[in-house]
N, C-alpha and C positions, 0 to 999 in steps of 0.2 A: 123356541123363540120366546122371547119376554117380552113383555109391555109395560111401561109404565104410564102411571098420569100423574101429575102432581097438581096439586089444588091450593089454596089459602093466600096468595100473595097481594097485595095491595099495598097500599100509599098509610104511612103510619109517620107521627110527630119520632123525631129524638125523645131517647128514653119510651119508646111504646114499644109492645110484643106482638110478634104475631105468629102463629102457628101452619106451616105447613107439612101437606100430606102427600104420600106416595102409593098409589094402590097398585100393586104388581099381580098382573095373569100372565095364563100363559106356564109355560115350563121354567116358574119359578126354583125347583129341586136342582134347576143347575146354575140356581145363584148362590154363592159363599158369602158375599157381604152387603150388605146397600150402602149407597152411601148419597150424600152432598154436593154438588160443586156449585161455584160461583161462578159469573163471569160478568164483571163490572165493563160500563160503556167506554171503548178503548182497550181494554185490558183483553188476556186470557183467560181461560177459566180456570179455576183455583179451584183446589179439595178442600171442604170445609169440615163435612166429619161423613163416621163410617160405624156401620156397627154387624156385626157376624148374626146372621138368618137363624143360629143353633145357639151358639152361648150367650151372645148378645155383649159380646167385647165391643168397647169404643173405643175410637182415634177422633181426636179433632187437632184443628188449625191450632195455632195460637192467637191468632187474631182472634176467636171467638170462643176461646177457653172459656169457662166459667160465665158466659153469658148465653150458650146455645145448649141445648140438652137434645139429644138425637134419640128415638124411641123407637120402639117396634110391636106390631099385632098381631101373631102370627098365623092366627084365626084370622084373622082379616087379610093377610099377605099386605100388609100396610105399614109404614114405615113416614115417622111421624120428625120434622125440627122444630120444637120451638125454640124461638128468638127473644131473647129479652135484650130490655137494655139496648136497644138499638142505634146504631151513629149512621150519622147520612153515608160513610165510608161501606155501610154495610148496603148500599144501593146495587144490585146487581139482578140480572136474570139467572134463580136457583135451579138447576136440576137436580132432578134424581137420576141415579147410575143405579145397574146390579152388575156386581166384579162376578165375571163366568170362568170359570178354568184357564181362558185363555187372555182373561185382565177385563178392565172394563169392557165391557161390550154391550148394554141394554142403556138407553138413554130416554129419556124421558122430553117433551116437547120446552119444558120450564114456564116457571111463573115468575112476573116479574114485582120486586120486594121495589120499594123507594121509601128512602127514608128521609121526613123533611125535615130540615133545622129550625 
């Protein structure tokens, strides 16, 4: 079993950054990827990006192409977004995932991001 926490989320102007964090225990070796999701008030949760525990390939959204950069510390089992350039459209509660052999399955509790105009 895995655990995550994720940390850094708060209330930040249009055009601010903020960085959040995902610290993974636990029988992380049977995670293949971390990843992001969203899930704005009303909405689904959406995948916003992903990156592989071993080479460190990324996936993101297109919605936050070129304005999110998704990290990792492998020493640390930590697994880092930051957000730039933010739009209030990017207001949502973040989690972290870890994709297990059998697809996502490790969730994280989420922080929630608000972006004000």
């Amino acid at each position: 079993q895995v655990q995550l926490v994720e940390s850094g989320g708060g209330l930040v102007q249009a055009g601010g950054s903020l960085r959040l964090s995902c610290a993974a225990s636990g029988r992380t070796s049977n995670v293949y990827r971390m990843g992001w999701f969203r899930r704005a008030p009303g909405k689904e949760r959406l995948f916003v990006a992903s990156i592989t525990w071993g080479g460190g390939s990324t996936l993101y959204a297109a919605s936050v192409k070129a304005r999110f950069t998704i990290s990792k510390d492998n020493a640390k089992n930590t697994v880092y977004l930051q957000m730039n350039s933010l739009k209030p459209e990017d207001t949502a509660i973040y989690y972290c995932a870890g994709e297990l052999p059998s697809g996502w399955g490790s969730w994280g509790q989420g922080t929630q991001v608000t972006v004000s105009s």
